[in-house]
C-alpha positions as CSV (number, residue, x, y, z in Angstrom):
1,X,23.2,-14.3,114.2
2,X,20.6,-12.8,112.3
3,X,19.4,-15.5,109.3
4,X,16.6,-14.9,106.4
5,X,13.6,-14.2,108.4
6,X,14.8,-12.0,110.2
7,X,16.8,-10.0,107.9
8,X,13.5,-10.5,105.8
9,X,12.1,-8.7,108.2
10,X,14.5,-5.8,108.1
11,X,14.2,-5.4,104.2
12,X,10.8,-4.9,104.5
13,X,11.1,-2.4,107.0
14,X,13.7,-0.8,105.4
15,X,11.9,-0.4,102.1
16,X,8.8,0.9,104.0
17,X,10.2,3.3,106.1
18,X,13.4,4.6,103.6
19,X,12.3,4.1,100.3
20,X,12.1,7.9,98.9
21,X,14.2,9.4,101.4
22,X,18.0,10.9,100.8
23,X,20.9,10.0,102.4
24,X,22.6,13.3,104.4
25,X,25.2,11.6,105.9
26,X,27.3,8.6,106.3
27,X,29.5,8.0,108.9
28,X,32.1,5.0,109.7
29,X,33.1,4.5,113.5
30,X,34.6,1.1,112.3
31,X,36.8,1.5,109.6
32,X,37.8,-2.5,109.3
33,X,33.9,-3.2,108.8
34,X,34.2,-1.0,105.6
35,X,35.1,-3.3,102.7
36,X,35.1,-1.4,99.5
37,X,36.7,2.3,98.2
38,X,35.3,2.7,95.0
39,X,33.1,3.9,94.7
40,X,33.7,6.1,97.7
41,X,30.8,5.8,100.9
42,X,30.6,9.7,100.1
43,X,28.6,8.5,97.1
44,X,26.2,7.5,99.0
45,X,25.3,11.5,100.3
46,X,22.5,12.9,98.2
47,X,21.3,9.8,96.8
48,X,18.1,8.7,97.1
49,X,16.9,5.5,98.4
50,X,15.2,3.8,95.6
51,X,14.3,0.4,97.2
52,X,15.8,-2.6,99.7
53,X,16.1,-6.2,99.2
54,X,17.6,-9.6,100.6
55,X,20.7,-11.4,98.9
56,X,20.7,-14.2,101.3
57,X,21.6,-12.8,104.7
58,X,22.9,-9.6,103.1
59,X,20.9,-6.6,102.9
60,X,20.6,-4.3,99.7
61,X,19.6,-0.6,99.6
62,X,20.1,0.9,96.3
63,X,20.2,4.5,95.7
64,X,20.2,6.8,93.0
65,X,22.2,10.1,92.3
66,X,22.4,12.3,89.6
67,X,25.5,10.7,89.0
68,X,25.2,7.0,89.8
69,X,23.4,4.5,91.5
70,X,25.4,3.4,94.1
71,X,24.3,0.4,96.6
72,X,24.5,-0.2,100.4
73,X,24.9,-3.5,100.8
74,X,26.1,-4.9,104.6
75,X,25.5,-8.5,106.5
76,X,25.3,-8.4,110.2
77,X,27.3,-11.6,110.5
78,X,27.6,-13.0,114.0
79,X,26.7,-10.1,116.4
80,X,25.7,-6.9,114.3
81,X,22.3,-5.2,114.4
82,X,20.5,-2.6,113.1
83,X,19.2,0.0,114.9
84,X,16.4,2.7,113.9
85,X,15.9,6.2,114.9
86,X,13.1,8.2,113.9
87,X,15.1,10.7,115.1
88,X,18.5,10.5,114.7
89,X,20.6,11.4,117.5
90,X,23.1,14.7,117.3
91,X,25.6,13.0,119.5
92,X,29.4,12.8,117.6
93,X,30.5,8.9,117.4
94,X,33.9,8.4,118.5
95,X,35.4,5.5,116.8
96,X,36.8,2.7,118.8
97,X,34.9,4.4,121.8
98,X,31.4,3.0,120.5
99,X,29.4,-0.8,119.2
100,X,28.4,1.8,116.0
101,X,30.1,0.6,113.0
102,X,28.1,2.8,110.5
103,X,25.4,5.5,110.9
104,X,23.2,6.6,108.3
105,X,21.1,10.2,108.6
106,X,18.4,10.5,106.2
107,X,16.9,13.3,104.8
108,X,13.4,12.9,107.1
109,X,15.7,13.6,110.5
110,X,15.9,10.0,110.7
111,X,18.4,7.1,110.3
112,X,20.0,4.0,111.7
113,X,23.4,2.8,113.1
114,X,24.5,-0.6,112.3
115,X,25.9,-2.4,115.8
116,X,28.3,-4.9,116.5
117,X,28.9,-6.7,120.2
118,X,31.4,-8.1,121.2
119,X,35.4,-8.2,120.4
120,X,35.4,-10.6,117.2
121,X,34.3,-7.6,114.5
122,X,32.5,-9.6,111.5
123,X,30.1,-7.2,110.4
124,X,30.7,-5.9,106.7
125,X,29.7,-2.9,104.7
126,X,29.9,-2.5,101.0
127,X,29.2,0.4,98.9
128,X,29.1,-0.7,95.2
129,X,27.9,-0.1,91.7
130,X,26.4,-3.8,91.4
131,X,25.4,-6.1,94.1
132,X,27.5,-8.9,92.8
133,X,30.7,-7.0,92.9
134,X,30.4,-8.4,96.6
135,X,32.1,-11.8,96.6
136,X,29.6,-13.4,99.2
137,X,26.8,-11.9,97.0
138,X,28.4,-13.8,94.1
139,X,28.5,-17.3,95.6
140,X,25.3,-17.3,96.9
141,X,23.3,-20.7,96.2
142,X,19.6,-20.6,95.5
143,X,17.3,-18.9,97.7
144,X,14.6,-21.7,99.5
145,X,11.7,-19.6,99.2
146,X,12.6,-18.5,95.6
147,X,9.5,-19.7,93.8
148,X,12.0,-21.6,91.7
149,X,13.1,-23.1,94.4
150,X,11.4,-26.7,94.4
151,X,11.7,-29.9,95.4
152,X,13.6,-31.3,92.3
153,X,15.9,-28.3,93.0
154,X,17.0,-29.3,96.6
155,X,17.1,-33.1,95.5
156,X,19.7,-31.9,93.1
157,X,22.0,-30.0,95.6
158,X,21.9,-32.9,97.7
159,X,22.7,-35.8,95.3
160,X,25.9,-37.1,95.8
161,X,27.1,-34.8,98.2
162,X,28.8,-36.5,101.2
163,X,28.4,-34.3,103.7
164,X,26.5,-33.9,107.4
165,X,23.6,-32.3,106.4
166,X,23.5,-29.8,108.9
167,X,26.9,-28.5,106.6
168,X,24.7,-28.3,103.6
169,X,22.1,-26.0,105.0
170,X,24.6,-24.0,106.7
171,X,26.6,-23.6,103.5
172,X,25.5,-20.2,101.9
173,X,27.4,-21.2,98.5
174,X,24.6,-24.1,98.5
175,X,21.3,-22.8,100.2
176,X,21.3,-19.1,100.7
177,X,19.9,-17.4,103.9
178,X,19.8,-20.9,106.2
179,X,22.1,-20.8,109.5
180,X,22.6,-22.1,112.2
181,X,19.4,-20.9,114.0
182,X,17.3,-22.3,111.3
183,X,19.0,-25.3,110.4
184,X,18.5,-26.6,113.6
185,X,15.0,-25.8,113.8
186,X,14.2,-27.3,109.7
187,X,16.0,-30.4,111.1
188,X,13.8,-30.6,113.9
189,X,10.6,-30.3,112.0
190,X,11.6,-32.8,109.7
191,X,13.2,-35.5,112.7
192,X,16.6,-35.7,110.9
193,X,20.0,-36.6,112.6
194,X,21.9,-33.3,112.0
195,X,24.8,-35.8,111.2
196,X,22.7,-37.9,108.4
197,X,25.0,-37.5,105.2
198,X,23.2,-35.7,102.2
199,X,24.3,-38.3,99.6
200,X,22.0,-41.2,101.1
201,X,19.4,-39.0,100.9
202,X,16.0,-40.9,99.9
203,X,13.6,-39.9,97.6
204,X,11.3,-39.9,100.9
205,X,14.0,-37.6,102.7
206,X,14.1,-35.0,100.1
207,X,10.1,-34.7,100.5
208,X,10.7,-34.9,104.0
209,X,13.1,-32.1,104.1
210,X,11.6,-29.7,101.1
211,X,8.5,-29.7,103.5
212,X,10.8,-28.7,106.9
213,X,12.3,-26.0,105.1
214,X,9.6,-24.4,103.4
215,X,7.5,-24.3,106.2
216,X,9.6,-23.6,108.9
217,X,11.1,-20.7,106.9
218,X,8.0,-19.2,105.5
219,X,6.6,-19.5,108.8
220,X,9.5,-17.6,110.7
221,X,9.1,-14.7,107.6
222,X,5.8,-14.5,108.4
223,X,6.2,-13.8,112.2
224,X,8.9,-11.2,111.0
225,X,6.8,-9.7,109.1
226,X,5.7,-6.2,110.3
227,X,7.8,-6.3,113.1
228,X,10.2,-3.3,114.0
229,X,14.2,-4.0,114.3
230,X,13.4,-3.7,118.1
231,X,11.4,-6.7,118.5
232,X,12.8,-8.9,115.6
233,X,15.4,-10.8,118.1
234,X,12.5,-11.4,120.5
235,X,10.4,-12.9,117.9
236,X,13.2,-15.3,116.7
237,X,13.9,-16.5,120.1
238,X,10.1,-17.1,120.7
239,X,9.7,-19.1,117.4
240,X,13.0,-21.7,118.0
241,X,11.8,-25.1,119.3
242,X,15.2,-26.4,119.9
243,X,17.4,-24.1,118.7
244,X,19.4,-21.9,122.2
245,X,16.7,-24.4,124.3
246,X,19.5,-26.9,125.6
247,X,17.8,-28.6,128.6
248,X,14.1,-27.6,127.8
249,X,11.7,-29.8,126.8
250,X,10.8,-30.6,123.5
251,X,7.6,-29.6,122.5
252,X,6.7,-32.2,120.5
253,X,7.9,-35.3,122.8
254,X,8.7,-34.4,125.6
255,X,12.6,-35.8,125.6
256,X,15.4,-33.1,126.9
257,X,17.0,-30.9,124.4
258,X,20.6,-31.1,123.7
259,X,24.0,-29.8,122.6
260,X,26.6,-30.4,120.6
261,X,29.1,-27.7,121.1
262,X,31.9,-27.2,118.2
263,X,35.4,-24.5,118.2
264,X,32.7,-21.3,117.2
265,X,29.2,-22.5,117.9
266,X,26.7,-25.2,118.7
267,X,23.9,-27.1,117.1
268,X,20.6,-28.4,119.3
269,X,18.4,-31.2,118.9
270,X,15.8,-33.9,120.4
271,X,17.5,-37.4,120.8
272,X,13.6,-38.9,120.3
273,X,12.5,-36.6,117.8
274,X,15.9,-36.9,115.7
275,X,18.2,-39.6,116.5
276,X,16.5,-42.4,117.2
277,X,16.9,-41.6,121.0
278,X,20.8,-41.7,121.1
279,X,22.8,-38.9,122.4
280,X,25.1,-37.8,119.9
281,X,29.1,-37.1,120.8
282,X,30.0,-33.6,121.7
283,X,33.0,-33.2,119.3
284,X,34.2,-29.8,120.6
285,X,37.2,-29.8,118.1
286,X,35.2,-30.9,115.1
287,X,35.8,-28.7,112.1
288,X,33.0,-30.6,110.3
289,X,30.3,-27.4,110.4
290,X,32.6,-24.5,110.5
């Protein structure tokens, strides 16, 4: 699943490559990934792109028509993906025949398609006047590398909260832009039990944890950065310490990475590092991090 630095790193590729350029065409392969009507997606043809941005893991393009100024907002979710063109293919999309969910031709001869693998179709596309007529927009928490975003501000979101704290960082209504990727790995950096509850948080923890999370994030931006669509998966996977390394070696001790595997996902972590050497149960039915 793409998470903020990577989707970080599609913005700013986005705004470099698109800003100035109209949209010719817009075309839906997968209607169900379309979650808006009004306005229309024909809005979108003729209007310029005037900039892109980041609203947690969602990813903004506004426009500007004569008329409006309509925004393109979508999130990958679990398996989408953008993919750029600098010239944009002539082949016709066939819907239900095709990964495309979207395609997008700009004015330059070149566009992008947004993807989705697999059979369980998550990916969403809104087309909207403001980007907090989109719900998931609208409960986002505070962003972590938000300047306002400090140490007193996570303390604050932890306090009294009795949850596993791997739950809070996953919880976009809470912290915006963190997954499951990067919880793991902001966990790891700081040597946390991904089932320590927020609420006994110590002063000493939320330092602990501030520092993990900023750095870890910024860091992952800042490998991101610069980086085409192409190579932005590649990068991720290069970064991750524990995180998809079950059975490798820690990097930092040396222990054996594990698993814990839940209904839709899994979380991975160093026993020495993080637990205090003890293996933690695999609760495959566990609803606790959904």
């Amino acid at each position: 699943m793409p998470e903020m630095p990577e989707v970080q790193g599609l913005v700013e590729f986005l705004r470099d490559r698109v800003t100035g350029l109209t949209i010719t065409r817009v075309s839906v392969a997968n209607i169900a990934a379309l979650k808006t009507y009004d306005p229309p997606v024909d809005a979108l043809k003729g209007a310029e792109i005037t900039g892109a941005q980041r609203h947690g893991k969602f990813i903004d393009l506004a426009t500007r028509s004569p008329d409006a100024e309509p925004h393109l907002i979508f999130h990958l979710a679990k398996a989408g993906w953008l993919r750029w063109y600098d010239q944009l293919p002539a082949t016709v999309i066939r819907p239900g025949k095709t990964p495309i969910a979207l395609r997008v031709a700009l004015s330059d001869g070149s566009g992008f398609d947004l993807t989705e693998a697999g059979t369980k179709k998550s990916l969403a596309v809104y087309v909207v006047r403001d980007p907090h007529d989109v719900p998931g927009v609208e409960r986002l928490g505070p962003d972590p590398l938000d300047p306002a975003f400090t140490r007193d501000t996570l303390a604050g979101l932890l306090e009294g909260r009795r949850t596993q704290i791997k739950g809070v960082l996953r919880d976009q209504s809470v912290i915006a832009g963190v997954g499951n990727a990067y919880s793991d790995e902001i966990l790891h950096a700081a040597k946390m039990s991904p089932y320590a509850l927020a609420a006994t948080f110590t002063d000493h923890d939320v330092d602990t944890l501030f520092a993990a999370m900023t750095s870890t994030l910024t860091e992952a931006v800042a490998e991101a950065s610069g980086k085409p669509p192409a190579e932005l998966k590649d990068a991720k996977r290069r970064g991750m310490k524990v995180h998809g390394r079950r059975g490798e070696v820690c990097p930092v001790c040396g222990d054996t990475v594990r698993s814990v595997f839940f209904a839709d996902n899994s979380l991975e972590y160093c026993p020495t590092c993080q637990t205090g050497g003890k293996t933690l149960a695999d609760r495959r039915l566990s609803r606790l991090l959904k």
